[in-house]
NUVEX-684937 format. One record per residue: y, z, x of N, C-alpha, C in turn. Coordinates in steps of 0.1 Angstrom, whole numbers, padded with zeros to 4 digits, always signed. Atoms other than C-alpha are relative to their C-alpha. Last residue first. Layout:
<rs>
YZXYZXYZX
...
</rs>
This chain:
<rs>
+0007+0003+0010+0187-0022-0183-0011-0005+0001
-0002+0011+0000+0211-0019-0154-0008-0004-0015
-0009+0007-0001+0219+0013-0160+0004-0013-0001
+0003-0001+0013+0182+0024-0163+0018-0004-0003
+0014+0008+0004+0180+0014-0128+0001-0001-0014
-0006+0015-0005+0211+0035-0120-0007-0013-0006
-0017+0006+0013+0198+0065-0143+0005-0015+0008
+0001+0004+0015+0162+0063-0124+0012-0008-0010
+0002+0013+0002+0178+0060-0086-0005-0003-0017
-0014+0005-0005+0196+0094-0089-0002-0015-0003
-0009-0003+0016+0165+0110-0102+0008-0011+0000
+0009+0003+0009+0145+0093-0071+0007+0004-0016
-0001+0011-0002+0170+0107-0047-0001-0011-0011
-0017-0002+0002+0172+0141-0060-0002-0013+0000
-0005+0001+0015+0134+0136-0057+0010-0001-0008
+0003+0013+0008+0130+0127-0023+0003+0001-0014
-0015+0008+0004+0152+0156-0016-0007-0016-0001
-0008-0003+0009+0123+0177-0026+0009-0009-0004
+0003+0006+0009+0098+0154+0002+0009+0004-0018
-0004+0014+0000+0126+0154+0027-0012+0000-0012
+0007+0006-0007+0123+0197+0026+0005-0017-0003
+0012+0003+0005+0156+0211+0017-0008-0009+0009
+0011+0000-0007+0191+0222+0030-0014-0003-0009
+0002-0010-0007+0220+0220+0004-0016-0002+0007
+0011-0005+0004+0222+0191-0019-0002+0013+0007
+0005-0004-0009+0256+0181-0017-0012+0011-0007
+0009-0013+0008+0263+0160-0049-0003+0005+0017
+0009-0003-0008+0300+0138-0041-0009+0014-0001
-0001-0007-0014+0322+0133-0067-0014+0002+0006
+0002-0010+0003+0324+0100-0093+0005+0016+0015
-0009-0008+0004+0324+0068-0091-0007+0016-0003
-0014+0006+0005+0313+0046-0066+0005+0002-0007
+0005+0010+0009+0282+0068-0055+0013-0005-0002
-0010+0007+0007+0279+0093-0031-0004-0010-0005
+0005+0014+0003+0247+0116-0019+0016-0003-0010
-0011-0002+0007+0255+0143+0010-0002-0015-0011
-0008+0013+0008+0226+0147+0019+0008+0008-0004
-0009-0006+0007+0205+0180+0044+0008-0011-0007
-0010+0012-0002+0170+0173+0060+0010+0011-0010
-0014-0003+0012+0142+0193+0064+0008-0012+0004
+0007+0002+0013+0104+0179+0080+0013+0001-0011
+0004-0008+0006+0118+0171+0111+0000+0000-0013
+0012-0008-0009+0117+0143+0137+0003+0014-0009
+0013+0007-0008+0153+0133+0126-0008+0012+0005
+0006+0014-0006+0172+0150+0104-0007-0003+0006
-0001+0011+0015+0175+0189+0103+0000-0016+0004
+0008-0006+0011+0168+0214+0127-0006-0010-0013
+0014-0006-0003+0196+0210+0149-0007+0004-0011
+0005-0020-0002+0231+0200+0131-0015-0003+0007
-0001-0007-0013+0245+0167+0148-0004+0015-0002
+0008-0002-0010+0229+0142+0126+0002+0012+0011
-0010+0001-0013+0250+0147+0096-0009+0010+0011
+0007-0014-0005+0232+0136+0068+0007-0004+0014
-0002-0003-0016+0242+0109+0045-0003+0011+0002
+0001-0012-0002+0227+0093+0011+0000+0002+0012
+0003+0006-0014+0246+0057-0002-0005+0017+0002
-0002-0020-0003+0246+0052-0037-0004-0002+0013
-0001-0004+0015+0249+0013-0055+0001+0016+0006
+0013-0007+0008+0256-0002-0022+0002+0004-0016
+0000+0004+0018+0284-0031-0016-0011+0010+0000
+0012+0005-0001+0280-0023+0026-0006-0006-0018
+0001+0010-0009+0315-0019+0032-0013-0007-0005
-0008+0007+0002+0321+0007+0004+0000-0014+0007
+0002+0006+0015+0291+0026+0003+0010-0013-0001
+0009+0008+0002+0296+0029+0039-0003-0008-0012
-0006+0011-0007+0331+0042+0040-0013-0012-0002
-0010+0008+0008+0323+0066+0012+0000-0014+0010
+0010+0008+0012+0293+0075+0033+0004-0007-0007
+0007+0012-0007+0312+0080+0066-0005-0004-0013
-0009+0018+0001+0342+0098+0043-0010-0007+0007
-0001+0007+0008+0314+0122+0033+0008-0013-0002
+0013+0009+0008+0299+0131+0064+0002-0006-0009
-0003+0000+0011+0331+0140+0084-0013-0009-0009
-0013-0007+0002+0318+0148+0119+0004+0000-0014
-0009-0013-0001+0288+0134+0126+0014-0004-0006
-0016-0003-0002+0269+0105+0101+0001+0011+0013
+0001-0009-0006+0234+0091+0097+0013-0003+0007
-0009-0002-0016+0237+0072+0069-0007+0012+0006
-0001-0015-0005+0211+0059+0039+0007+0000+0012
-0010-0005-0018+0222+0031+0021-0006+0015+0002
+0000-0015-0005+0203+0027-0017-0001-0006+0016
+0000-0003-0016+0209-0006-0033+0002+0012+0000
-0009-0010-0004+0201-0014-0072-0003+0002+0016
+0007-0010-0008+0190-0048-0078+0010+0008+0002
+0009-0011+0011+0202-0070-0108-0002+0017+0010
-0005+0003+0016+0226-0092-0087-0006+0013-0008
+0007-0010+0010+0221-0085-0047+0007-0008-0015
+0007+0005+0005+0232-0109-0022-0010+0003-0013
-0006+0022+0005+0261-0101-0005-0006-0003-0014
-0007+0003+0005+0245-0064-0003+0011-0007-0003
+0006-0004+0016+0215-0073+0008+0008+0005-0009
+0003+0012+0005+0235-0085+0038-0008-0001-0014
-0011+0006+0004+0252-0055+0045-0005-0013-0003
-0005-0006+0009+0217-0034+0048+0015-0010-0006
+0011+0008+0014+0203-0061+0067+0007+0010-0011
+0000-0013+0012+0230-0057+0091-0007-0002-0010
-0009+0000+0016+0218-0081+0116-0002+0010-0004
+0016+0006+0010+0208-0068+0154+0007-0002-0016
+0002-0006+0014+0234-0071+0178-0008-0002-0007
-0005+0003+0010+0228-0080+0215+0001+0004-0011
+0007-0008+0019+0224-0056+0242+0012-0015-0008
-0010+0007+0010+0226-0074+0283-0007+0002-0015
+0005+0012+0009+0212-0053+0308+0009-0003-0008
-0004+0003+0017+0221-0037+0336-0004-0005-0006
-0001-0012+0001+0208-0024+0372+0007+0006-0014
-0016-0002-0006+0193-0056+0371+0003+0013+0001
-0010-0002+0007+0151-0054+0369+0015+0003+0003
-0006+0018+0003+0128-0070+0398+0011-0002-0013
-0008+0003-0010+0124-0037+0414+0007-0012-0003
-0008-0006+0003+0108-0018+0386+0013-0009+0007
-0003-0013-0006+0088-0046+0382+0010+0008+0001
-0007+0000-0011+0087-0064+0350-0004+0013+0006
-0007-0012-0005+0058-0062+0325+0006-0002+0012
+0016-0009-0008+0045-0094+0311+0014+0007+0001
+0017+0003+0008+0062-0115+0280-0006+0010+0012
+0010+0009-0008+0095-0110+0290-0011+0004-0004
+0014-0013-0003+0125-0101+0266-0009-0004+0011
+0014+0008-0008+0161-0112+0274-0016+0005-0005
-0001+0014+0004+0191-0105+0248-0010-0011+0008
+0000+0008-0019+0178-0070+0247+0003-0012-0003
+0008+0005-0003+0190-0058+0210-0005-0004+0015
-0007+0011-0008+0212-0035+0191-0015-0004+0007
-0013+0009+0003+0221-0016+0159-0006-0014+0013
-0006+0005-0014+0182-0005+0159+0015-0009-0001
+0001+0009-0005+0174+0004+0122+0006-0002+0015
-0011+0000-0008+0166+0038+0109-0001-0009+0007
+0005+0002-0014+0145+0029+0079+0013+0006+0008
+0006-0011-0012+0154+0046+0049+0002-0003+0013
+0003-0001-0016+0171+0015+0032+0001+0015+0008
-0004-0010-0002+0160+0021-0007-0002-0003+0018
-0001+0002-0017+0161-0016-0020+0003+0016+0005
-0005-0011-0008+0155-0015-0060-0007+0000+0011
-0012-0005+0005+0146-0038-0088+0007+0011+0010
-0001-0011+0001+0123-0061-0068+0015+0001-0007
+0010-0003+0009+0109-0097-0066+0005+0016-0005
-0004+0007+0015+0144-0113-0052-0009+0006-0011
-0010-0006+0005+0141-0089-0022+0005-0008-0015
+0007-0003+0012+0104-0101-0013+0015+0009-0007
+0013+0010+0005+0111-0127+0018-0002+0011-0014
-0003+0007+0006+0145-0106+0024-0015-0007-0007
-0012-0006+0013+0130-0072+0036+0004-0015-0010
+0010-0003+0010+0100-0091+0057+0012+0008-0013
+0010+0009+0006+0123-0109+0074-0010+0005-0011
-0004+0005+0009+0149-0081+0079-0007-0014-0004
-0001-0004+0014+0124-0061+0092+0009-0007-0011
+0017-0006+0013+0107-0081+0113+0008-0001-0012
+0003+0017+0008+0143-0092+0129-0010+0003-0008
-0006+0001+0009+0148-0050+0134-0002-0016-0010
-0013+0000-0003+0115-0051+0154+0016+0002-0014
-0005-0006-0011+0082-0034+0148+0019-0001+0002
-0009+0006-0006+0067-0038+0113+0002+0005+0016
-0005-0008-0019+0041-0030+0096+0005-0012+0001
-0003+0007-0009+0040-0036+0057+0006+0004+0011
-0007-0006-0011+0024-0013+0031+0004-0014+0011
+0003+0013-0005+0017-0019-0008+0010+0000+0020
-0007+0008-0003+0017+0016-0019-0003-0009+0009
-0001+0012+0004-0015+0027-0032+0012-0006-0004
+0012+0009+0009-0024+0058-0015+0010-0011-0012
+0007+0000+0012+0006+0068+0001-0008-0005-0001
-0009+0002+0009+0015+0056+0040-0007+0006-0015
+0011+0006+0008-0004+0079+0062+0009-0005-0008
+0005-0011+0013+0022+0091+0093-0009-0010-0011
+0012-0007+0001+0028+0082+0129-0004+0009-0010
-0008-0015+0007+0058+0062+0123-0018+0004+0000
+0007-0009-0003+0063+0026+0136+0003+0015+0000
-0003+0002-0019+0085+0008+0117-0009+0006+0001
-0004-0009-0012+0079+0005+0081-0001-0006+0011
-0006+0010-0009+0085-0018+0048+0000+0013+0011
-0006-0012-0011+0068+0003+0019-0003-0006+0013
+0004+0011-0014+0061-0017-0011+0009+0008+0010
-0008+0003-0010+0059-0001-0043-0003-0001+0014
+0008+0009-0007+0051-0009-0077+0006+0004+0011
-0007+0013-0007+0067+0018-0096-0011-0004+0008
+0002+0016+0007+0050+0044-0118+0004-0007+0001
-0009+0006+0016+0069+0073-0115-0003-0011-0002
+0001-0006+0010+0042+0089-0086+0010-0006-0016
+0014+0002+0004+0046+0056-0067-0007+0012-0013
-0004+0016+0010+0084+0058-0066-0016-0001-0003
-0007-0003+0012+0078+0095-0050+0002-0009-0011
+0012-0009+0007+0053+0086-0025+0005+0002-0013
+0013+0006+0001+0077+0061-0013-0010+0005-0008
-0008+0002+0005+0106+0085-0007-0010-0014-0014
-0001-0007+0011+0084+0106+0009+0008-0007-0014
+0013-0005+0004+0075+0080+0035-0003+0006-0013
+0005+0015+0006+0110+0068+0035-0012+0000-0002
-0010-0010+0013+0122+0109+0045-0007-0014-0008
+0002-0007+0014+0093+0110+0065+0008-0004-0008
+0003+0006+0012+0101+0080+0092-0007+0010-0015
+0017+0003+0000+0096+0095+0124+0001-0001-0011
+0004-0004+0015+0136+0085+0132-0021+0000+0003
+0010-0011+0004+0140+0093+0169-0004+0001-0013
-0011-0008+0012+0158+0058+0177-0016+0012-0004
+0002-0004+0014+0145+0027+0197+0008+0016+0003
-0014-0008+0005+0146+0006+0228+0001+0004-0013
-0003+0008+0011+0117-0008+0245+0009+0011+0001
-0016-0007+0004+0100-0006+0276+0003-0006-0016
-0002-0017-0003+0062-0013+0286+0011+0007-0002
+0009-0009+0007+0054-0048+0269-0005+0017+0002
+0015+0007-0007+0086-0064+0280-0007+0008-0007
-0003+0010-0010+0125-0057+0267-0013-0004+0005
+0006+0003-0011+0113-0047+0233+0007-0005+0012
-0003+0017-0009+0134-0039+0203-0004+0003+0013
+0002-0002-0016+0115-0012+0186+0007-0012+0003
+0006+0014-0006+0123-0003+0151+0002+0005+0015
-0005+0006-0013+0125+0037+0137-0004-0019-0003
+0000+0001-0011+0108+0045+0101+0008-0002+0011
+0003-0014-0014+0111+0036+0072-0004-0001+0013
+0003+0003-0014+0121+0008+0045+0000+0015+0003
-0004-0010-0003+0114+0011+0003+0003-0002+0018
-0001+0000-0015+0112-0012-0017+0005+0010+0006
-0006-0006-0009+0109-0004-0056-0004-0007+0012
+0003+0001-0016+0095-0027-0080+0011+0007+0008
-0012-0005-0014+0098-0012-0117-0010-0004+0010
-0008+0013-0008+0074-0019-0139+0008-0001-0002
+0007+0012+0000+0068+0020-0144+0006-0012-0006
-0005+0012-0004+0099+0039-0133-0013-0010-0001
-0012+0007+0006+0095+0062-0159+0004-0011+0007
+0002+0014+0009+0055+0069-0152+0019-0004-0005
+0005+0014-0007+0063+0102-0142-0005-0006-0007
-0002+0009-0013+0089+0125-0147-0007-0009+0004
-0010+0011+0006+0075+0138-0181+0007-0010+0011
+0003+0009+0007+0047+0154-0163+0007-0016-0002
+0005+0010-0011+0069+0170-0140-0011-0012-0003
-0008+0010-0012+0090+0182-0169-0009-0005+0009
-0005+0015+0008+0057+0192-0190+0011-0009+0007
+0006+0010-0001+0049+0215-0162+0001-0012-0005
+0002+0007-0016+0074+0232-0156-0007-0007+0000
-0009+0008-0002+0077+0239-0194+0000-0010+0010
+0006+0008+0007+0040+0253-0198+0013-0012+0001
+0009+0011-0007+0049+0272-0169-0003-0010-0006
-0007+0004-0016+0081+0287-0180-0010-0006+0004
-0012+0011+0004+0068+0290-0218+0004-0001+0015
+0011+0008+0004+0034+0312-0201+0009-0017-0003
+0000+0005+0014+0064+0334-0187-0013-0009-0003
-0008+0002+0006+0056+0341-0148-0003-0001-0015
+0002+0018+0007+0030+0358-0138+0010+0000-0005
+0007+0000+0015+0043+0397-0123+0002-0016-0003
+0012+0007-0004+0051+0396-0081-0011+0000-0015
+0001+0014+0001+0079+0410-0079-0011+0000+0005
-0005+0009-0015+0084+0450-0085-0002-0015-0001
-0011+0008+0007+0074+0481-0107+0000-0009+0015
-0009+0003-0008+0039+0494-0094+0010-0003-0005
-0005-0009+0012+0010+0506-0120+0013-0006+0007
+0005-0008-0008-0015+0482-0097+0011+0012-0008
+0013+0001+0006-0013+0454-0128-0003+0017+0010
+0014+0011-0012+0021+0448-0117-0010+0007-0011
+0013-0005-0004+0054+0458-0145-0016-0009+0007
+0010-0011+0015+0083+0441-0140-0014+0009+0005
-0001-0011-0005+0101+0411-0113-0007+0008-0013
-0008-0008+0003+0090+0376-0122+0000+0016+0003
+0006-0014+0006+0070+0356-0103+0013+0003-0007
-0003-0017-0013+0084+0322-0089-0004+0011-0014
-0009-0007+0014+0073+0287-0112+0000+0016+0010
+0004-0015+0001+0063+0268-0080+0011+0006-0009
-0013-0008+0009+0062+0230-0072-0003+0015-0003
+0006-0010+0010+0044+0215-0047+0011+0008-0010
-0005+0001+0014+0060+0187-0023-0007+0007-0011
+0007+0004+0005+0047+0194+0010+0005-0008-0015
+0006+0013-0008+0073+0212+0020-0006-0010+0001
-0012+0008+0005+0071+0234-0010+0003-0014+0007
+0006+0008+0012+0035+0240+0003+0012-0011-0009
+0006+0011-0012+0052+0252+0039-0007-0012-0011
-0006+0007-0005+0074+0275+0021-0009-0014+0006
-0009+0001+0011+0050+0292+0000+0002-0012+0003
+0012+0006+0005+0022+0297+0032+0010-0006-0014
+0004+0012-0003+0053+0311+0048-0004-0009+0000
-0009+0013+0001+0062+0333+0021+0005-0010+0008
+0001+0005+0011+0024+0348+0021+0016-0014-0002
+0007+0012-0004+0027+0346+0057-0001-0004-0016
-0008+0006-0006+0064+0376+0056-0013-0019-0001
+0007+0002-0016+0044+0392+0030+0006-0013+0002
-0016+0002-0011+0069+0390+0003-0007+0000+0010
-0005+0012+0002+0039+0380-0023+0014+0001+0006
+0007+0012-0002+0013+0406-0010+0006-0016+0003
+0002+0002-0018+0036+0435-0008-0004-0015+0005
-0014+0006-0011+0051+0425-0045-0004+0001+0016
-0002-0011-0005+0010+0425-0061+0013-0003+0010
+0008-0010-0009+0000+0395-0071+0010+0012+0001
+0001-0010+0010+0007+0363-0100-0008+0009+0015
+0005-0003-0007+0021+0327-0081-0001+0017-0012
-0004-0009+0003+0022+0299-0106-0002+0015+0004
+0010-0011+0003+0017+0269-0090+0012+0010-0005
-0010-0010+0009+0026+0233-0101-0011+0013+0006
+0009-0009+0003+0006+0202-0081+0017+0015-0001
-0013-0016-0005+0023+0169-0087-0014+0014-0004
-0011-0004+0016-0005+0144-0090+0008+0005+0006
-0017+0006-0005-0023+0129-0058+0006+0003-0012
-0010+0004+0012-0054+0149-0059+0009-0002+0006
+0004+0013+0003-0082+0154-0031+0011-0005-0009
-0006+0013-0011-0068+0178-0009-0007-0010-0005
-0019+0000-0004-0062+0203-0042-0002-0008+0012
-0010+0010+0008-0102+0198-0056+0017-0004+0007
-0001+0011-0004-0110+0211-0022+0000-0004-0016
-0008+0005-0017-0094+0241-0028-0006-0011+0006
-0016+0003+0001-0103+0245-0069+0006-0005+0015
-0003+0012+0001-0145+0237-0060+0017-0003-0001
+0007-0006+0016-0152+0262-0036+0012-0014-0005
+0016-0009+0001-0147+0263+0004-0006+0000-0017
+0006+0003+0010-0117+0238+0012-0016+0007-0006
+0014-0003+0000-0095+0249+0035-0002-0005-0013
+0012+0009+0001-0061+0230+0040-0014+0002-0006
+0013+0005-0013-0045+0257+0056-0003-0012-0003
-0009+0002-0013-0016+0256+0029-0009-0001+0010
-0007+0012+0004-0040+0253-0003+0013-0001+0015
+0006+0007+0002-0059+0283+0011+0004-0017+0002
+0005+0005-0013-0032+0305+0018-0008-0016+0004
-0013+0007-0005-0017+0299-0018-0008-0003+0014
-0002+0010+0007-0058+0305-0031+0010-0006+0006
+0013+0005-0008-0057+0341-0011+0000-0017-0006
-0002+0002-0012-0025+0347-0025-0009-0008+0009
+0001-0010-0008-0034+0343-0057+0009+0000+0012
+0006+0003-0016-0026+0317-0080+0004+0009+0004
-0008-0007-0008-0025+0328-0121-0005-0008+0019
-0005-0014+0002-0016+0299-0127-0015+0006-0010
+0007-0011-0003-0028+0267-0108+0006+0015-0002
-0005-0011+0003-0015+0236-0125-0009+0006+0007
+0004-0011-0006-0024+0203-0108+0008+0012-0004
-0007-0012-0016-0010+0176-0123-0011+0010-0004
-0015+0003-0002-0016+0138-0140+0009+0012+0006
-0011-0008+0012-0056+0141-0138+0013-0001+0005
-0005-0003+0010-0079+0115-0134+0010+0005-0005
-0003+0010+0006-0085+0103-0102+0006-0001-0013
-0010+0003-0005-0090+0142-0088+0008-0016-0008
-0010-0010+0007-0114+0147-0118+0013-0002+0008
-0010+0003+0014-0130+0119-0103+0005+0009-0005
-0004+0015-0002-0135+0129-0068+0002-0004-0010
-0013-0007-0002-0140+0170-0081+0006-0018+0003
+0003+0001-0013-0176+0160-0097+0022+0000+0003
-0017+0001-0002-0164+0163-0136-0002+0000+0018
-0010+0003+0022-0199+0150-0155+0013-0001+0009
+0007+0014+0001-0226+0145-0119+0016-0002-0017
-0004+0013-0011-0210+0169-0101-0005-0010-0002
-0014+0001-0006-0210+0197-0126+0005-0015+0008
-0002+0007+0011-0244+0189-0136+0014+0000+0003
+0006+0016+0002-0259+0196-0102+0010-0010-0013
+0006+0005+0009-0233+0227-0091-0008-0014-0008
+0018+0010-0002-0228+0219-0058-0004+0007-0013
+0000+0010-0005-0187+0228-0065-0013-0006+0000
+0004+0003-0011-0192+0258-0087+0000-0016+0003
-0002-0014-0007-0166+0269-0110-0006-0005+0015
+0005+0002-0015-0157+0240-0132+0000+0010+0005
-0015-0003-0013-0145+0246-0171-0016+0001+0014
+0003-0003-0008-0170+0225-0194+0008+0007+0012
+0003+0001-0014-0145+0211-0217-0007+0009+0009
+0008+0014+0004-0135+0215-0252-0004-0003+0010
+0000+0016-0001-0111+0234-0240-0002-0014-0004
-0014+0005+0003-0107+0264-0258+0003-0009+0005
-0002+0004+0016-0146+0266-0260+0014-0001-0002
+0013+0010+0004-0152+0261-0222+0001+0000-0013
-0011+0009-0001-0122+0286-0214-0006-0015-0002
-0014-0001+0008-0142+0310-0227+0006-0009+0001
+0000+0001+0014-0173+0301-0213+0010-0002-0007
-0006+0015+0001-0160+0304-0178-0006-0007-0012
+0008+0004-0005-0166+0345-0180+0009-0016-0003
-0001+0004+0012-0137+0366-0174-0011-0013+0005
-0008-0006+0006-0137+0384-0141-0002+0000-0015
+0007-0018-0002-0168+0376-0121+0008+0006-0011
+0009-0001+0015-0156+0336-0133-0007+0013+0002
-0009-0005+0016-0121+0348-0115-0010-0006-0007
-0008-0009+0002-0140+0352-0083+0009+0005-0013
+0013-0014-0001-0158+0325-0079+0004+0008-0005
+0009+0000-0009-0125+0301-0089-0013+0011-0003
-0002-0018-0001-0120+0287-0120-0003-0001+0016
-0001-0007-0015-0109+0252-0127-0002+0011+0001
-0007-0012-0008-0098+0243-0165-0017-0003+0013
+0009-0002-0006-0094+0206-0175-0004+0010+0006
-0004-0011-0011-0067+0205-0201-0016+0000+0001
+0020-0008-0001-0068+0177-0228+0007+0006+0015
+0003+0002-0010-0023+0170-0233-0015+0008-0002
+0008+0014+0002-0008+0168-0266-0007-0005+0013
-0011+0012+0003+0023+0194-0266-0008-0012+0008
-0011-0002+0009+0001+0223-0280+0008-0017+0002
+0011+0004+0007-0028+0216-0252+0011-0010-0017
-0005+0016-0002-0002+0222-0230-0008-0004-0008
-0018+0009+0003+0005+0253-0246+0001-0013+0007
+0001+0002+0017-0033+0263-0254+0016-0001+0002
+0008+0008+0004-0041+0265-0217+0005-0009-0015
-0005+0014-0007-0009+0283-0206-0010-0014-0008
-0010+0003+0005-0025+0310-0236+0007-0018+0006
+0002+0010+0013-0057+0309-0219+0013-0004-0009
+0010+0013-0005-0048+0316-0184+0000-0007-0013
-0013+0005+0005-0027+0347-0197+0000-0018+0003
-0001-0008+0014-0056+0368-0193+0008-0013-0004
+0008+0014+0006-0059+0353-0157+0002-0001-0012
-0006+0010+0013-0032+0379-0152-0008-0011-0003
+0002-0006+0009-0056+0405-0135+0010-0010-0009
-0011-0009-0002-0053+0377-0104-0006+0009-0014
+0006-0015+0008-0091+0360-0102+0011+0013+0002
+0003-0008-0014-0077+0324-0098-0002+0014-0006
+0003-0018+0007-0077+0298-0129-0001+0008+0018
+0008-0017-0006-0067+0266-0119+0001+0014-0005
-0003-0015+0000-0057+0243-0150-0012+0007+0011
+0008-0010-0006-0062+0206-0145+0004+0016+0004
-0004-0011-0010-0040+0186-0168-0009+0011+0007
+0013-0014-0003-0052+0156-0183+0008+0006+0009
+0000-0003-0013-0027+0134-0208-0009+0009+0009
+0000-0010-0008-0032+0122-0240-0002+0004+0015
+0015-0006-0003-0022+0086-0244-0003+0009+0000
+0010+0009-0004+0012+0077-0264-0016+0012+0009
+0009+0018+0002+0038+0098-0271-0010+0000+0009
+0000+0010-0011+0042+0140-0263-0007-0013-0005
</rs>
């Protein structure tokens, strides 16, 4: 691996495969990365945290109010530090953990303090790891955006044949280097990103808007920020945290947005329109709150610009990303879009299944491009298919030169 060494924070959890702890250790070590190991309570009863203290080179962490602990790798810098979160072997109790939220010892609140990619490698007993909460607690991490090397089937530790044996040491050490290697490629690189709904106002108690709650542009966001893009994240109102240290701009109406979209579209190499924009507009507003009584039984909708079709008039270097929301034939709406709207890839989802699109965490694309065939991604969370996305955008980007 070029340039800086890299820091990877190895959890350790007290599975009978910790064993195999040190090897992971000594394979990213192999391809040029310092490794920070993490134990919990429980797995320094096992094996002591010495060991992994002389194949590190590093002090492995156990106890959180440890004095010297928290003064050398205190879990707030160690979070600032490191580029992912491995945790093989991870328990169950540990997966739980990292899905609750809880934070009782130093590896579970280390994990709500880091913004890396976090990799687990799940190692237990097959009841444990089909338990219907175990692959709840899975699911809900994936969700999230977490990655997971899956067990392999073989001999347990309890004498058992079945799933739930540590994966390969080479399958984690790989998994992880890919996720590694994934970021930093769009560094400088400016991405834009829009999300969210708009509001067009008729007074200060009505308005007219759209059920986007803005994840998929949130995630989409978070994503360009992990690969080392500058990026600027143009929302509507959306009841969620934008990233840590994307450059954020509130908006309300569609005019906003294409004000604030144009004023910085010459500075950027890439426009991903998330937002779901308002086609249309009140052509009266009032400054106070009408009565119910003093409203027509109609109103009059104006059009709101196509900022999407106007960005592409005026594009040269920049890549455009269209998102649709289609029924009926998904892929001729995206073809149609791509095609009207000059994009560079346009990604649709066809609003009319339940479950998926708006106001939830899945989603389902169809992503086209001006040549080639159409990639259907099959169901996933919006932070996964941020990544499809995010690939998709690299080669284009790297296209231009």
């Amino acid at each position: 691996m070029n340039g800086p060494r890299r820091l990877v924070v190895l959890g350790v959890c007290s599975s009978v495969a910790l064993y195999k702890a040190c090897e992971v250790l000594r394979g990213f070590q192999k391809a040029g990365c310092d490794v920070q190991v993490v134990m919990t309570p429980n797995a320094a009863k096992l094996v002591s945290p010495r060991l992994f203290s002389a194949l590190s080179g590093r002090r492995a962490a156990v106890d959180l109010f440890d004095e010297e602990e928290a003064s050398r790798i205190g879990h707030i810098r160690l979070a600032r530090e490191a580029e992912l979160l491995v945790v093989a072997p991870a328990t169950a109790n540990i997966i739980a953990k990292f899905a609750a939220g809880l934070a009782d010892d130093f590896l579970s609140t280390l994990h709500l303090t880091v913004t890396c990619p976090l990799l687990i490698a799940p190692a237990m007993n097959e009841a444990m790891y089909l338990h219907p909460q175990t692959q709840e607690n899975i699911r809900r991490l994936k969700s999230r955006g977490a990655d997971f090397v899956e067990p392999e089937s073989g001999s347990l530790a309890c004498g058992d044949e079945g799933w739930g044996r540590l994966a390969s040491v080479e399958a984690i050490v790989q998994a992880g280097l890919r996720r590694i290697g994934a970021e930093r490629r769009l560094a400088g690189k400016t991405v834009l990103v829009t999300a969210g709904p708009t509001r067009e106002k008729l007074d200060p108690a009505r308005f007219l808007s759209n059920p986007s709650s803005g994840r998929m542009g949130y995630a989409l966001a978070a994503e360009a920020l992990r690969r080392g893009a500058r990026t600027i994240l143009i929302s509507g109102p959306a009841g969620l945290l934008p990233p840590p240290g994307a450059e954020i701009v509130r908006i309300e109406s569609a005019q906003e947005m294409r004000s604030e979209v144009l004023a910085r579209f010459g500075e950027v190499d890439a426009v991903l329109m998330a937002a779901a924009v308002s086609d249309f507009r009140f052509s009266e507003t009032r400054r106070e709150k009408a009565r119910k009584e003093e409203l027509p039984e109609t109103v009059r909708l104006v059009r709101n610009p196509d900022i999407l079709s106007e960005l592409g008039r005026l594009k040269t270097r920049q890549v455009l990303v269209g998102f649709a929301a289609e029924t009926g034939n998904v892929e001729d709406g995206a073809r149609r879009k791509l095609r009207e709207k000059n994009c560079d890839l346009v990604a649709a989802n066809d609003v009319s299944q339940s479950g998926i699109g708006f106001e939830s965490e899945d989603n389902e694309l169809v992503l086209v491009e001006p040549e080639g065939d159409a990639t259907r991604t099959g169901r996933a969370s919006k932070v996964e298919l941020s990544r499809l996305v995010i690939d998709r955008l690299e080669v284009l980007i790297g296209r231009r030169g």
